[in-house]
N, CA and C of each residue as an Amber inpcrd file, in Angstrom:
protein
   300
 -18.4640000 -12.7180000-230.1820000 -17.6610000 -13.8730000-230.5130000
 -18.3630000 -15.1360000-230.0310000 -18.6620000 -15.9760000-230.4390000
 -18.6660000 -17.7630000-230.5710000 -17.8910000 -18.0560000-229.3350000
 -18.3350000 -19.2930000-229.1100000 -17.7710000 -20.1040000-228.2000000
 -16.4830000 -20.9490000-229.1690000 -16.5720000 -20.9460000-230.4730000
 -15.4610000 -21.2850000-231.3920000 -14.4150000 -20.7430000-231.9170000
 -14.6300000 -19.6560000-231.5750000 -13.3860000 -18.2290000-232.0580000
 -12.9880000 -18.1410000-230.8180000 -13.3720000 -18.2690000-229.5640000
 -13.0380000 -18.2420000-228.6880000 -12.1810000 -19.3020000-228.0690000
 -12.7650000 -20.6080000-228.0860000 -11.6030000 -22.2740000-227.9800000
 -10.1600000 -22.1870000-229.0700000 -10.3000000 -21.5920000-230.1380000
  -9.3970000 -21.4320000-231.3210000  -8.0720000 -20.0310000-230.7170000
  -9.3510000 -18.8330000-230.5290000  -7.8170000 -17.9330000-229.6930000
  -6.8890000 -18.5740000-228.5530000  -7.6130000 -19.2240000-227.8350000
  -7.4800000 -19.9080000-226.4260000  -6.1660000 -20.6350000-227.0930000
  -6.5560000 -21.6470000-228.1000000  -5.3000000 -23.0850000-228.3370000
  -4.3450000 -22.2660000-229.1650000  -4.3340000 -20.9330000-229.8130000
  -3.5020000 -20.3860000-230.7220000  -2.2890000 -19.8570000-229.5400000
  -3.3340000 -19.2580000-228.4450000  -2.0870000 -18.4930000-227.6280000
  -1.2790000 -19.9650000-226.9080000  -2.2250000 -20.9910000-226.0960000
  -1.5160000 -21.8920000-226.1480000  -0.2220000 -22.6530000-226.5620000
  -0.1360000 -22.2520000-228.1440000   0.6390000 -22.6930000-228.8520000
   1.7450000 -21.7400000-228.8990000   1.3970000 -20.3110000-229.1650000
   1.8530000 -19.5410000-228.4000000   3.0920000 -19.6230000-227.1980000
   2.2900000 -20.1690000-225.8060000   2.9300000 -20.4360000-225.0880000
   4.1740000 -21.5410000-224.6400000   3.4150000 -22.5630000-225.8190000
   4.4350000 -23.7410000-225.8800000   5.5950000 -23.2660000-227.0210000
   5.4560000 -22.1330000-228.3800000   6.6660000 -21.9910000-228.9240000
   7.7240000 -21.6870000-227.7900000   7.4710000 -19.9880000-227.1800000
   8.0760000 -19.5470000-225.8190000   8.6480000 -20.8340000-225.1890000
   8.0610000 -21.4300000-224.9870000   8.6820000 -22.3250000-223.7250000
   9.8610000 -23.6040000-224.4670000   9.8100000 -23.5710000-226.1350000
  10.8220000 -25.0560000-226.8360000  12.1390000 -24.0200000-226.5530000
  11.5140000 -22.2630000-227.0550000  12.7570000 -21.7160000-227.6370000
  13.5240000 -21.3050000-226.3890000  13.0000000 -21.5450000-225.2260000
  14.0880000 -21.4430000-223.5760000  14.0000000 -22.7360000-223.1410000
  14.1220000 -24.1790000-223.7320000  14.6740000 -24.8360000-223.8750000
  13.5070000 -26.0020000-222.8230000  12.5190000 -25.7420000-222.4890000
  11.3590000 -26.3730000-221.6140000  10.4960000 -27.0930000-222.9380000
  10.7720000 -28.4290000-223.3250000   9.9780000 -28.6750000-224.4060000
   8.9500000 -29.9410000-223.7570000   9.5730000 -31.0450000-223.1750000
   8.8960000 -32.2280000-222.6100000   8.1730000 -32.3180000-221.4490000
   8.0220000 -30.5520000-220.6490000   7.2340000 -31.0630000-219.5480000
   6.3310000 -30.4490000-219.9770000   5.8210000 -29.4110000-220.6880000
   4.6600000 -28.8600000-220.4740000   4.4080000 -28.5700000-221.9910000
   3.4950000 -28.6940000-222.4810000   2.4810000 -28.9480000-223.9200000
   1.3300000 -29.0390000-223.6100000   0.5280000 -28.4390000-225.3450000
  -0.7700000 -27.7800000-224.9180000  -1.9620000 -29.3260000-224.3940000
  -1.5530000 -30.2040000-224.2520000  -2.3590000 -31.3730000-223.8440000
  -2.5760000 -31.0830000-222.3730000  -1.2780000 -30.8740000-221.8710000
  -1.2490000 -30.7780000-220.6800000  -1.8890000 -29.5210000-219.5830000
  -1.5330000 -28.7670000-220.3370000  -2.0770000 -27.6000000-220.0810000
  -3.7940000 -27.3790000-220.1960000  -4.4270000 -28.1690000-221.4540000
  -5.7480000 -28.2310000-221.4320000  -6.2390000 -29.1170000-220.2720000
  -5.5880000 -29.8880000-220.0500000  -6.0730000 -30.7960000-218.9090000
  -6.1000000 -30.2590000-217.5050000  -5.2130000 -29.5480000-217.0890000
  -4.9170000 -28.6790000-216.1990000  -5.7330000 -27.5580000-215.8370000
  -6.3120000 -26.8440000-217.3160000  -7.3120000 -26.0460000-217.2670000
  -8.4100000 -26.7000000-217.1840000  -8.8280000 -28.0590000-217.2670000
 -10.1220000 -28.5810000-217.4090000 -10.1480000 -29.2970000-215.8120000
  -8.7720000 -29.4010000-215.4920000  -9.0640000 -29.9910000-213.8220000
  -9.4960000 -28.9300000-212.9860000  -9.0130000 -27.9550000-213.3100000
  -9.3790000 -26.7290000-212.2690000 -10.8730000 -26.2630000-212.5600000
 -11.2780000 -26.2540000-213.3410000 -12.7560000 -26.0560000-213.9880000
 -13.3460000 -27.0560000-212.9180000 -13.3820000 -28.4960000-212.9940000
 -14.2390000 -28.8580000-212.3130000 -13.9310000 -28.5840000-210.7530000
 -12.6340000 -28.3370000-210.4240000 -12.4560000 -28.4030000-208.9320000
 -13.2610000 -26.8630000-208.5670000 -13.5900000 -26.0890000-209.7480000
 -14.2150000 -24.5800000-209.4140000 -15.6390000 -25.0650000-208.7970000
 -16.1160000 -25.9620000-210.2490000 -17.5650000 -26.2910000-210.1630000
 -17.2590000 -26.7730000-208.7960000 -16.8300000 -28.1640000-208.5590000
 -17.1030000 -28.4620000-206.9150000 -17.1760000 -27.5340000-205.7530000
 -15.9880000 -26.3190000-206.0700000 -16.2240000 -25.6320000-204.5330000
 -17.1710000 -24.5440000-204.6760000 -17.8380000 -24.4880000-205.6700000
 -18.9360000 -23.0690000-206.0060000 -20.3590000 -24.4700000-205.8070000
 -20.4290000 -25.3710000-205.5490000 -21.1950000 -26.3260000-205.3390000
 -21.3540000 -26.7380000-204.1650000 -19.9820000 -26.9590000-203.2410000
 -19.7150000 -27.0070000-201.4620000 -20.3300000 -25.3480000-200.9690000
 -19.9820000 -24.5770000-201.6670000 -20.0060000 -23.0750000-201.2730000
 -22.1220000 -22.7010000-200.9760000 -22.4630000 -23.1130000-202.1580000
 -23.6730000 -22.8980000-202.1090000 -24.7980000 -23.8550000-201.4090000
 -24.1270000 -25.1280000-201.4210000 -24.5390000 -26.0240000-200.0650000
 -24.4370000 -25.3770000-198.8050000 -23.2940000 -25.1590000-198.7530000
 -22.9930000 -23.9860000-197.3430000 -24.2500000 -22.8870000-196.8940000
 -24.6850000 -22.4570000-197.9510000 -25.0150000 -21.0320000-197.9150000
 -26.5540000 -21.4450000-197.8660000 -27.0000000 -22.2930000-198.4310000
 -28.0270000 -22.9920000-197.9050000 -28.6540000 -24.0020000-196.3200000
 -27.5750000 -24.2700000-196.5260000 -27.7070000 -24.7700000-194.6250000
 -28.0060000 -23.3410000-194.1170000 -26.9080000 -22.3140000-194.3010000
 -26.8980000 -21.1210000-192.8340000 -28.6660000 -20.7330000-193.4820000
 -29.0730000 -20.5460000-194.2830000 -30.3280000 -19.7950000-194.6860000
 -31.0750000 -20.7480000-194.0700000 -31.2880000 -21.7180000-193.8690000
 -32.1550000 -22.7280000-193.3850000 -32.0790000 -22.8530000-192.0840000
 -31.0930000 -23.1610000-191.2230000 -30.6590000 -22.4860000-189.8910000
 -30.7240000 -21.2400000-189.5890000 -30.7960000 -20.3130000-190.1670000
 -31.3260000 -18.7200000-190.0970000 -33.1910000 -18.5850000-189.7760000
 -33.7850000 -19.0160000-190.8260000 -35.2630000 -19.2280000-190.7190000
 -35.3260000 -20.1540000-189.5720000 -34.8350000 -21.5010000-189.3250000
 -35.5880000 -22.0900000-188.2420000 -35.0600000 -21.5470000-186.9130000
 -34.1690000 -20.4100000-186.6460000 -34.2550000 -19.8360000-185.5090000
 -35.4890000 -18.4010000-185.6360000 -35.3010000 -18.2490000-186.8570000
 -36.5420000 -16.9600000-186.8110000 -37.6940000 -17.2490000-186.6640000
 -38.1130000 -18.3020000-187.5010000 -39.3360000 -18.9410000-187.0770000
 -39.7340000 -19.4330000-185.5790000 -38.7640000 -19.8720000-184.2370000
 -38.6820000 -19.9640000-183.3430000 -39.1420000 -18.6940000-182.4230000
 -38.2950000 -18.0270000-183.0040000 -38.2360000 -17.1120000-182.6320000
 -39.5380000 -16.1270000-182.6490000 -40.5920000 -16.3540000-183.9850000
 -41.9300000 -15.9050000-183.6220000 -42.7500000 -16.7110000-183.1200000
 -42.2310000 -17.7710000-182.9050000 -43.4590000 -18.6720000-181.5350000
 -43.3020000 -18.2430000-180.4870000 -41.7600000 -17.8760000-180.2800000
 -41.6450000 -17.4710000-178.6230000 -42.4790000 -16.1380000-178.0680000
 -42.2060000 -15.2640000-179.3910000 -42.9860000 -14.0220000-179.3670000
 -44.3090000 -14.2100000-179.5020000 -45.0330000 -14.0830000-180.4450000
 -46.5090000 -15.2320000-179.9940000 -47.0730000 -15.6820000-178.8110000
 -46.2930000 -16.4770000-178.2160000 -46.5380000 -17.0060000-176.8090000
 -46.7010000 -15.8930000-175.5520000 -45.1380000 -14.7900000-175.8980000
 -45.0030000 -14.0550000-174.9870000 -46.3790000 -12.5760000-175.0940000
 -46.7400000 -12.7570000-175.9920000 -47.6220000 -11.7090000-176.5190000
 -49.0620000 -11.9960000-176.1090000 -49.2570000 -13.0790000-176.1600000
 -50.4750000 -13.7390000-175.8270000 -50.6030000 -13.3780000-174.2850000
 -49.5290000 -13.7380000-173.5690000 -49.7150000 -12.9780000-171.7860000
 -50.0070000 -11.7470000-171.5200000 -49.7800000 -11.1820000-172.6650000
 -49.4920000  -9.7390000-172.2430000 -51.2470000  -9.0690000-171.9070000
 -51.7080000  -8.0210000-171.4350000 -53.0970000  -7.4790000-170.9360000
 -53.2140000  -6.8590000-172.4720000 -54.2410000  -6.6140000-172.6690000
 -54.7270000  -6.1860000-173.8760000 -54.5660000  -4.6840000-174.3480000
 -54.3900000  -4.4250000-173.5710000 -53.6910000  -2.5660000-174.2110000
 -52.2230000  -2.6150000-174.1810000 -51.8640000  -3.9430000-173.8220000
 -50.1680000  -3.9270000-174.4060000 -49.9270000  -4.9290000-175.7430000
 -51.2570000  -5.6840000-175.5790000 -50.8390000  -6.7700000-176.6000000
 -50.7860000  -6.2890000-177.7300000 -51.9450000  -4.9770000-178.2200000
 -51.7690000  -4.2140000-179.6370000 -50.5170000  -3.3230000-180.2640000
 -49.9810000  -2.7030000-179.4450000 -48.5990000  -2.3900000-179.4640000
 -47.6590000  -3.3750000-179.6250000 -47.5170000  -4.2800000-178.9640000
 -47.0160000  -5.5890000-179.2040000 -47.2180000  -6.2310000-180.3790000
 -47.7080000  -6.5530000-180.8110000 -48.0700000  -7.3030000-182.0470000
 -48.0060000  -6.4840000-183.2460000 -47.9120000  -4.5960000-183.4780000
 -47.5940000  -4.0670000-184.3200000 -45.9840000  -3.9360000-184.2940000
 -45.3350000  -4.0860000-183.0830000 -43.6080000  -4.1910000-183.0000000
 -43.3010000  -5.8580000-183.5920000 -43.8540000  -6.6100000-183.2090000
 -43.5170000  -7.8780000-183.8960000 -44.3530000  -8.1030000-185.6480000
 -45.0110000  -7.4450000-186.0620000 -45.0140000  -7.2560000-187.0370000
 -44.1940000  -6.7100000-188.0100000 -43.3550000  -5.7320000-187.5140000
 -42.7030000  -4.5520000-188.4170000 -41.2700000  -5.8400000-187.9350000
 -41.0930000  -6.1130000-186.7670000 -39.5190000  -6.8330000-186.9000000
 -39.7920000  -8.2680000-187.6320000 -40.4530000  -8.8510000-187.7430000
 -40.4690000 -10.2670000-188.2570000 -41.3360000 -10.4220000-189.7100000
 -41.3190000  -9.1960000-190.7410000 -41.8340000  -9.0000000-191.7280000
 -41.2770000  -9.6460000-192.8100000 -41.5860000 -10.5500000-193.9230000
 -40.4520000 -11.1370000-194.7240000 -39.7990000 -10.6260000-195.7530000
């Protein structure tokens, strides 16, 4: 189906919904104008919070790496002290944990 057979079922049931609602006696508050508008406000208020949401989710990923990345300087540093028949063991354990 089209994005046009699809807007057309959409306003048919619409209409639909507004017969239902003259013949139980609800005629002046709610019509399909209103109702499209309603569906088109919530649309964007989706887009905005799937837009706040993924801003979100981008900070923590970015705050995630710059503690990991920290986190292999510290190791680095601490590895570098270490005597040399520990540092190779060492540096294959910080390899396998800080792999991307």
């Amino acid at each position: 189906m089209n994005t046009k057979k699809i807007a057309n079922l959409a306003l048919q049931q619409l209409d639909n919904v507004g017969f239902q609602l003259r013949s139980h006696g609800i005629t002046d508050k709610v019509n399909r104008h209103d109702i499209v508008a309603f569906a088109m406000a919530q649309q964007d208020r989706f887009k905005g919070e799937m837009t706040r949401l993924e801003l979100h989710v981008g900070l923590q990923k970015a705050r995630i790496q710059k503690a990991r990345d920290e986190a292999e300087v510290l190791v680095d540093k601490l590895v570098s002290f270490l005597p040399e028949p520990l540092a190779a063991p060492a540096n294959k354990i910080k390899t396998r944990v800080f792999q991307a």
